[in-house]
MARKE-722074 format. One record per residue (C-alpha): residue number from 1; residue in one letter; x, y, z. Coordinates in nm, 2 decimals. Example, Ala and Ser with C-alpha at 12.3 -4.5 7.8 and 13.67 -1.06 7.14 Angstrom:
# MARKE-722074
KOLSE/1/a/1.23/-0.45/0.78
KOLSE/2/s/1.37/-0.11/0.71
# end
This chain:
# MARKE-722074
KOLSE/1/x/9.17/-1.94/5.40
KOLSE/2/x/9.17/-1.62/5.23
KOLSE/3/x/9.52/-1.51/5.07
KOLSE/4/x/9.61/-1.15/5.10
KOLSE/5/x/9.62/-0.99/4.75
KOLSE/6/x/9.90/-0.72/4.76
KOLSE/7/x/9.95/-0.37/4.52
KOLSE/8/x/10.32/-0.27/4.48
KOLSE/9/x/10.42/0.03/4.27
KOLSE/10/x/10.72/-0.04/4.11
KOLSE/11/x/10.80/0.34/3.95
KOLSE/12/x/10.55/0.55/3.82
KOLSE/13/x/10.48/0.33/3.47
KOLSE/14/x/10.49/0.00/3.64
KOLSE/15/x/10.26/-0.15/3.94
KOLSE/16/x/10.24/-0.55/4.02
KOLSE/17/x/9.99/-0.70/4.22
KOLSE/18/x/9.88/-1.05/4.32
KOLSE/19/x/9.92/-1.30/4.61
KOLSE/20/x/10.18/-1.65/4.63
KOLSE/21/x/9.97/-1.79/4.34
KOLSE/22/x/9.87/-1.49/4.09
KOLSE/23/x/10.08/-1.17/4.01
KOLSE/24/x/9.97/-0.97/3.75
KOLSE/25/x/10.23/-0.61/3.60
KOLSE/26/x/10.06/-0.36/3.46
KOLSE/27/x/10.25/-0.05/3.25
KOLSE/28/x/10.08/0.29/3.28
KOLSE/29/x/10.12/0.51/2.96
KOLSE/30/x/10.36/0.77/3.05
KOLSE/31/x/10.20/1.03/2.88
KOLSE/32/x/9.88/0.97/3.03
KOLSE/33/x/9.96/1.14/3.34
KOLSE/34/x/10.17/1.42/3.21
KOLSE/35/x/10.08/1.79/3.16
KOLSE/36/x/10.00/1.82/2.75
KOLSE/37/x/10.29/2.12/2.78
KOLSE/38/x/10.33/2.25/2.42
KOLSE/39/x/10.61/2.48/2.44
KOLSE/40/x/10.96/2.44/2.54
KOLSE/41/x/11.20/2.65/2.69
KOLSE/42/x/11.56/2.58/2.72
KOLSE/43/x/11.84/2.82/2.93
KOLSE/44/x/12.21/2.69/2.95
KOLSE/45/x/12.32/2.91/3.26
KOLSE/46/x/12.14/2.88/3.61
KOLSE/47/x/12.09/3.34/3.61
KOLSE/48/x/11.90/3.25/3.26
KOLSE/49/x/11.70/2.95/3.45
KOLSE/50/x/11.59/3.16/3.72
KOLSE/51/x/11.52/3.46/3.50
KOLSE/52/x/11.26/3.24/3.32
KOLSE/53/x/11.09/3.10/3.65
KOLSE/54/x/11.11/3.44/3.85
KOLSE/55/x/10.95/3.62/3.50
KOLSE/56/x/10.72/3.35/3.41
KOLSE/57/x/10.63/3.31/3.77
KOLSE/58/x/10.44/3.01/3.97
KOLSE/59/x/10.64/2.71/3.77
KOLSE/60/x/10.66/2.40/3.95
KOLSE/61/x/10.87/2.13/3.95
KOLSE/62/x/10.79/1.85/3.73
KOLSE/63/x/11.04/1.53/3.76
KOLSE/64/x/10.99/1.27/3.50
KOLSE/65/x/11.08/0.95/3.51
KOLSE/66/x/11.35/0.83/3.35
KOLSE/67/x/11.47/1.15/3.22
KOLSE/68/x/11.75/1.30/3.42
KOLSE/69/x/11.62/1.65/3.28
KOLSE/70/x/11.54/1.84/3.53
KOLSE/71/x/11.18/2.04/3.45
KOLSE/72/x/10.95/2.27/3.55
KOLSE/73/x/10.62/2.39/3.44
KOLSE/74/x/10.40/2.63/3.43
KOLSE/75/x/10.10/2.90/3.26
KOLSE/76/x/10.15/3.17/3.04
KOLSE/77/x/9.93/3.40/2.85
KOLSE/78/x/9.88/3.31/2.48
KOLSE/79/x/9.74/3.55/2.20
KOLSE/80/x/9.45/3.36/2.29
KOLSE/81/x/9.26/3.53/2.63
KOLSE/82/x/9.08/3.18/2.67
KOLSE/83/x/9.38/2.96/2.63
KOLSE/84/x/9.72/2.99/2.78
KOLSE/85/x/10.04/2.83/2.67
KOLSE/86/x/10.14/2.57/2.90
KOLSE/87/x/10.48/2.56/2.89
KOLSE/88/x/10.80/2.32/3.04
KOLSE/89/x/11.12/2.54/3.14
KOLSE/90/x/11.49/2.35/3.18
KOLSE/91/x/11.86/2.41/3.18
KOLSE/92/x/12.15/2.25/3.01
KOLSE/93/x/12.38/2.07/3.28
KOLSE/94/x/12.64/2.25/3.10
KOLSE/95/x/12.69/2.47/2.76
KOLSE/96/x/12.73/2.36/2.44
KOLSE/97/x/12.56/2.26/2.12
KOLSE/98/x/12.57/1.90/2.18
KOLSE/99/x/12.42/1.91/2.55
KOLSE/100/x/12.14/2.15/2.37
KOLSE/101/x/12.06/1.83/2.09
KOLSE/102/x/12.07/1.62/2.38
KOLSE/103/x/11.83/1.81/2.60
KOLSE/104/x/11.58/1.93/2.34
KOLSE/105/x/11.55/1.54/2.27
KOLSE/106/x/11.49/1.45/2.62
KOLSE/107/x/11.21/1.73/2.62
KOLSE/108/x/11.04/1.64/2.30
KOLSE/109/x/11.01/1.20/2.41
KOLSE/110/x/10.94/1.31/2.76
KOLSE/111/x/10.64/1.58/2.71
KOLSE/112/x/10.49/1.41/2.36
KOLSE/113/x/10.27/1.71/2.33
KOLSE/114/x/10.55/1.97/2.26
KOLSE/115/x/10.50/2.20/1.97
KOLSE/116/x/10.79/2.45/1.99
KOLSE/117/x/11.09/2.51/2.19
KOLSE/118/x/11.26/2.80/2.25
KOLSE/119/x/11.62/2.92/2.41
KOLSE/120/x/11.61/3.21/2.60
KOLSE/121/x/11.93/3.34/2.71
KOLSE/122/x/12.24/3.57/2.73
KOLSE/123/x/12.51/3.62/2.35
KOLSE/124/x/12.78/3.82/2.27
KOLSE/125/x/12.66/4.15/2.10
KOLSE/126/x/12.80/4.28/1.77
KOLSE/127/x/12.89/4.65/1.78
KOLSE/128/x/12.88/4.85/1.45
KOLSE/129/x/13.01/5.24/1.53
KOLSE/130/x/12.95/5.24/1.09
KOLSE/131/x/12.60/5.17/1.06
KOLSE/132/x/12.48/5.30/1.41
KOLSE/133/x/12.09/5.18/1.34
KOLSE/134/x/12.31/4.83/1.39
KOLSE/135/x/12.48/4.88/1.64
KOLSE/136/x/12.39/4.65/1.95
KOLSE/137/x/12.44/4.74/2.28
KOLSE/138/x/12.46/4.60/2.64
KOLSE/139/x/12.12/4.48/2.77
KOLSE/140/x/11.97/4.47/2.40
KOLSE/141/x/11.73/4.17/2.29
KOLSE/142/x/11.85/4.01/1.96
KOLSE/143/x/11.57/3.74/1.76
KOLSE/144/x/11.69/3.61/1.43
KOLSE/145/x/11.60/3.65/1.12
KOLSE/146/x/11.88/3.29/1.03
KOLSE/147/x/12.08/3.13/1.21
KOLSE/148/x/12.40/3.10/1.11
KOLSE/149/x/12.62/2.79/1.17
KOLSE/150/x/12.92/2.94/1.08
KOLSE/151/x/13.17/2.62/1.16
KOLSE/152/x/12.99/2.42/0.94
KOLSE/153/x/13.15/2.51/0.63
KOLSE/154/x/13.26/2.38/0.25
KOLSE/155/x/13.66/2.48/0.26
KOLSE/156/x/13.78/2.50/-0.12
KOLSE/157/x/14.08/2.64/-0.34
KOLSE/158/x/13.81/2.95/-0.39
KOLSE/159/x/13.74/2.99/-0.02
KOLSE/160/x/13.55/2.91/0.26
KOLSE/161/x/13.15/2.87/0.28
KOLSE/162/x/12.93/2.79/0.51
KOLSE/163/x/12.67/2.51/0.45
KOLSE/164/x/12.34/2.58/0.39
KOLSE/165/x/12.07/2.41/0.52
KOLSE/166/x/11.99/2.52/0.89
KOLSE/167/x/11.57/2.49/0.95
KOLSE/168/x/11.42/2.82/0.96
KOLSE/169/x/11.31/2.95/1.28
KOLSE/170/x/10.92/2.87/1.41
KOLSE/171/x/10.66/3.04/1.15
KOLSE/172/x/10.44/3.06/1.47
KOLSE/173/x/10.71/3.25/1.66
KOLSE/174/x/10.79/3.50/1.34
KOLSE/175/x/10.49/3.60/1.30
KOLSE/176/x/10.47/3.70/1.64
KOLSE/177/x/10.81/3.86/1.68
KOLSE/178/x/10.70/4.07/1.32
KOLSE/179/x/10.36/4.21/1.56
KOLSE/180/x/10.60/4.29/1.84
KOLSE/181/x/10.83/4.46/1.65
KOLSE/182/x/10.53/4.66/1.49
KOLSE/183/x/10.46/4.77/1.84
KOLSE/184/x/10.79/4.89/1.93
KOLSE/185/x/10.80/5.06/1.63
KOLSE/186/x/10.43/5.24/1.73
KOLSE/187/x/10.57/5.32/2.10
KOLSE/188/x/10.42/5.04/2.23
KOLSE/189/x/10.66/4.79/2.44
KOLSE/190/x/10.49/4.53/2.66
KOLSE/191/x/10.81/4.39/2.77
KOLSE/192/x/10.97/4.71/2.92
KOLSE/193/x/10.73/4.72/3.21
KOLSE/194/x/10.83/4.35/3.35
KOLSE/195/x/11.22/4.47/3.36
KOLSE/196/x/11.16/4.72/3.65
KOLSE/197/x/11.31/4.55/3.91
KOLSE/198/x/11.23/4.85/4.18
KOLSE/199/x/10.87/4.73/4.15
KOLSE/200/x/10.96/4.35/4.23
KOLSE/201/x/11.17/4.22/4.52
KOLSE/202/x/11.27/3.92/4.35
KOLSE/203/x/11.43/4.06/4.07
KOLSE/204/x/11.69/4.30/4.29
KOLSE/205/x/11.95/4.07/4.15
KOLSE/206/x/11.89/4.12/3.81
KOLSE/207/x/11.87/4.49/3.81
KOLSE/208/x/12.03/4.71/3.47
KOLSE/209/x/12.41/4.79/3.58
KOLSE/210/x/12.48/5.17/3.55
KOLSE/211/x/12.50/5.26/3.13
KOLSE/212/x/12.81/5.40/3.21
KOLSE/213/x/12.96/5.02/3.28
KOLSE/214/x/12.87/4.96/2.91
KOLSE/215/x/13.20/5.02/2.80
KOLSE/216/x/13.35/4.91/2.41
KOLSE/217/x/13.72/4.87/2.36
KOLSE/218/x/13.89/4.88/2.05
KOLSE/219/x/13.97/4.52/1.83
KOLSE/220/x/14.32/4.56/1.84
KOLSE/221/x/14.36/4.50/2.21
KOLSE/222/x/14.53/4.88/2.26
KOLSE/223/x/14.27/4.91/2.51
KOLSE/224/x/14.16/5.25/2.33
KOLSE/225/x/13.75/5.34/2.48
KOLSE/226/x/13.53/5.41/2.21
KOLSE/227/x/13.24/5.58/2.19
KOLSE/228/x/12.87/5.44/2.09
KOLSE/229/x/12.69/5.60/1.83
KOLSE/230/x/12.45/5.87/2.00
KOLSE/231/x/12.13/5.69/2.13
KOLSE/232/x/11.95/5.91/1.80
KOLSE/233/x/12.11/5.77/1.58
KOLSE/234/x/12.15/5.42/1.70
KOLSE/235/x/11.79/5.42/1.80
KOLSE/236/x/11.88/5.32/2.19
KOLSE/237/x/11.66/5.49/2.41
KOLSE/238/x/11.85/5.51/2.79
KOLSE/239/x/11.74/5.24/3.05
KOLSE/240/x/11.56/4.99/2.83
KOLSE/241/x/11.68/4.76/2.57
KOLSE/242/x/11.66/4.78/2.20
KOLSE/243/x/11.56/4.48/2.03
KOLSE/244/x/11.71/4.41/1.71
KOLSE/245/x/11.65/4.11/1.44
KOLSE/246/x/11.91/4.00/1.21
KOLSE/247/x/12.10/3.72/1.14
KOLSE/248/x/12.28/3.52/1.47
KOLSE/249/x/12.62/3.29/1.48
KOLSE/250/x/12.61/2.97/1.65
KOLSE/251/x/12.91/2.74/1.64
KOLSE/252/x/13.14/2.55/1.95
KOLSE/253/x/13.33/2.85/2.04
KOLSE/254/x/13.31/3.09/2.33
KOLSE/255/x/13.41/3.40/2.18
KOLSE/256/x/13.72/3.63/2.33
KOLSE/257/x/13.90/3.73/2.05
KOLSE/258/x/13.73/4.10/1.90
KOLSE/259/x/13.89/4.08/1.58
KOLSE/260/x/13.74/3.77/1.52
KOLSE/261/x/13.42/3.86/1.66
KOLSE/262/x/13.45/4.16/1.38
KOLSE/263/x/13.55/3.89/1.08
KOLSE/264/x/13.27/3.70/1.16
KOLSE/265/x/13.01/4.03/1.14
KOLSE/266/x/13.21/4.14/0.84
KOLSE/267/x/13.15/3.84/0.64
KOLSE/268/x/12.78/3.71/0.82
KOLSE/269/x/12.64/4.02/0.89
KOLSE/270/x/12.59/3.92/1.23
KOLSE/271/x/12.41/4.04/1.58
KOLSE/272/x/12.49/3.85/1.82
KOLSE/273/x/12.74/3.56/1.87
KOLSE/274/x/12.59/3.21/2.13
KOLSE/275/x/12.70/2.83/2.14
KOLSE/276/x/12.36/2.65/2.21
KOLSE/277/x/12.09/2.75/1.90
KOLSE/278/x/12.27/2.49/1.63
KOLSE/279/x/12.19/2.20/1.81
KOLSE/280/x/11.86/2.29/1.91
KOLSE/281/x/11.74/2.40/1.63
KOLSE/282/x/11.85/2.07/1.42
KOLSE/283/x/11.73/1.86/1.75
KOLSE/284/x/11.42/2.04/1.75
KOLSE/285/x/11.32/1.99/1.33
KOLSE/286/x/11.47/1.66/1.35
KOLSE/287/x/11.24/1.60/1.66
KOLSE/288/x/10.95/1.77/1.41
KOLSE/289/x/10.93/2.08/1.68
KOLSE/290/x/10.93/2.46/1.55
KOLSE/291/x/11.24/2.63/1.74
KOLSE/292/x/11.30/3.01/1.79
KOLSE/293/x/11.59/3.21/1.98
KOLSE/294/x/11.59/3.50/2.17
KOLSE/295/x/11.92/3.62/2.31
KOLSE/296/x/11.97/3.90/2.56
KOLSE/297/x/12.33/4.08/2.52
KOLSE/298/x/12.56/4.04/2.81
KOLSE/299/x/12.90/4.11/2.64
KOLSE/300/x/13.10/4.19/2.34
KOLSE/301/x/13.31/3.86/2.29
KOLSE/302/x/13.62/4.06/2.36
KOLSE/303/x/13.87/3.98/2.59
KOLSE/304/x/13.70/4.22/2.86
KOLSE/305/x/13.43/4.05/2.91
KOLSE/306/x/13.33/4.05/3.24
KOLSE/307/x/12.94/3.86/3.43
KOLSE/308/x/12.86/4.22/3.50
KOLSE/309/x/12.56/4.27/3.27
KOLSE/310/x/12.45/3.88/3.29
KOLSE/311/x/12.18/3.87/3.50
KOLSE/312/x/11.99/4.16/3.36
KOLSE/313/x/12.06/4.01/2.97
KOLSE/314/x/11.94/3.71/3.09
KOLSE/315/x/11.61/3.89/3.23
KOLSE/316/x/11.56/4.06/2.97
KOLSE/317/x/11.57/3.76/2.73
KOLSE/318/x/11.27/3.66/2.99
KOLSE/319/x/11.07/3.97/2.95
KOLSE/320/x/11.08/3.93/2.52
KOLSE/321/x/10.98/3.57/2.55
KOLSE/322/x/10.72/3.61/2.78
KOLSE/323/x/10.61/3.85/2.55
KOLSE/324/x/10.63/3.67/2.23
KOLSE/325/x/10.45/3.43/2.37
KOLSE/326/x/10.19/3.67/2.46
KOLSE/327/x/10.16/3.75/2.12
KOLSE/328/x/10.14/3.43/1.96
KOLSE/329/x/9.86/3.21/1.92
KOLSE/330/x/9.83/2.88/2.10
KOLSE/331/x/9.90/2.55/1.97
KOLSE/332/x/9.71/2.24/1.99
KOLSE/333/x/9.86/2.00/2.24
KOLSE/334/x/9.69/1.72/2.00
KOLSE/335/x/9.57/1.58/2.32
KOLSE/336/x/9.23/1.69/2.38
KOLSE/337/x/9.30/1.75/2.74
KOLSE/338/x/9.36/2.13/2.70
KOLSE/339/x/9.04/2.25/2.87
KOLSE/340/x/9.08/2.01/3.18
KOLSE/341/x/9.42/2.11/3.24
KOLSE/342/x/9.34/2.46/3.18
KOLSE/343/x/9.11/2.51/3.43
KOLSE/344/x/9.32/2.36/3.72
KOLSE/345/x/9.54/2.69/3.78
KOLSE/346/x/9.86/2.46/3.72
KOLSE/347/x/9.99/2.10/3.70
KOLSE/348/x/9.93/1.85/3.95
# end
């Protein structure tokens, strides 16, 4: 009598077969049967999330098992005409430096081919009325030249300094910013053209608010208006963001106080204020992956702060990341699988 020899998939890594007399487990490599995805990207707000998949465009869902990360993936054009990046977008479950470590761990076991993750998202903005070629304005872009973890300081009798330490940002990713910026410089801005929201239906939510909404109150709290710089001088052109590079704060605080926010500038030199880079940078170089930042300016970490300019910071974050990684070269998934999944227009 011939006994029935039954398959059963357990989960996706484990299958038994056999019959009453023989069974037999077998454990599928994980990694065999996901996408060799090489860059990272990492949002902690759901407007940022959907920035990156509406700009990126046709990203798919991609659950893995075991990871409660939720992930999507998709194809972007790399430096490269005959090799795009293959990239993996998430977002945090909630903000925070710690949920950022956790996250960018999760990403780096899960997809073993990752080279690089980034965070694109929205930061507080540090106005300068003294040095108006500073100055950073609603809707600007902000990439760093350091980040600066400014909780984690030495406190002694002579004063207060921060730590040093933090891992530079991705070589890969500078060097591309550095070619951007010598376009912008040249007239030449490859990211403005994605932020017109009157061409695409799916961005009518993250359309530019009126400049006249772009309003900067006084640090004292007097609720005294003051004006910006004049857009010559300050190098703002009207419409479109300016994208500045300088150094960026990153510590466990969400930022309402302006006087602080002006300490901070005063003794950092700072751009932009955000509560998620810290931990993924140090996750990332602990986790041996290059990291990079690119923060679109949504508010001035006053007490005024309102979620009117959120949605078109976190868009344009999406345009300059798209960009970069337009501009940089691809990386090597280490797999040898690049071509195959190149040519299949997406992941399975």
């Amino acid at each position: 009598m011939n006994q029935v020899f039954r398959t059963r998939e357990i989960n996706a890594h484990t299958v038994v077969q056999g019959n009453e007399n023989l069974v037999n487990v077998a454990y599928r490599d994980p990694a065999s049967s996901l996408p060799p995805a090489t860059v990272g990207i990492v949002t902690a707000l759901t407007e940022e999330y959907d920035a990156v998949k509406v700009m990126f465009g046709g990203m798919t869902p991609y659950p893995v098992p075991g990871d409660p990360t939720a992930y999507a993936t998709g194809y972007v054009p790399s430096r490269d005409p005959d090799r795009s990046h293959l990239v993996v977008a998430t977002v945090l479950p909630e903000g925070g430096n710690d949920i950022a470590a956790t996250v960018c761990t999760n990403l780096s076991r899960s997809f073993p081919s990752m080279k690089c993750v980034l965070f694109a998202g929205i930061a507080a903005g540090i106005p300068n009325l003294e040095r108006p070629g500073q100055h950073v304005r609603l809707g600007d872009v902000v990439v760093p030249w350091a980040i600066i973890d400014y909780d984690h300081v030495d406190v002694r009798p002579e004063g207060t300094q921060v730590r040093p330490g933090f891992p530079e940002p991705s070589p890969r990713m500078t060097a591309a910013v550095n070619r951007l910026l010598a376009h912008d410089r040249a007239g030449q801005h490859p990211w403005e053209p994605w932020l017109d929201t009157t061409r695409r239906p799916e961005l009518a939510r993250f359309r530019r608010p009126d400049d006249r909404t772009d309003v900067l109150y006084a640090s004292d709290e007097s609720g005294r208006v003051l004006k910006h710089p004049r857009r010559k001088d300050s190098g703002h052109r009207r419409g479109v963001p300016k994208v500045h590079r300088g150094n960026i704060g990153s510590a466990d605080r969400s930022l309402r106080d302006a006087s602080v926010r002006d300490e901070l500038a005063r003794r950092h030199d700072l751009r932009a204020v955000e509560m998620e880079i810290k931990g993924l940078g140090r996750a990332g170089f602990l986790n041996g992956l290059e990291w990079y930042v690119v923060r679109g300016i949504s508010d001035y970490g006053d007490s005024r702060t309102t979620p009117l300019w959120r949605n078109y910071a976190s868009l344009a974050a999406a345009a300059f990341t798209l960009a970069l990684l337009g501009e940089c070269d691809p990386f090597d998934s280490g797999h040898g699988r690049d071509a195959r999944w190149a040519t299949t227009g997406g992941c399975p």
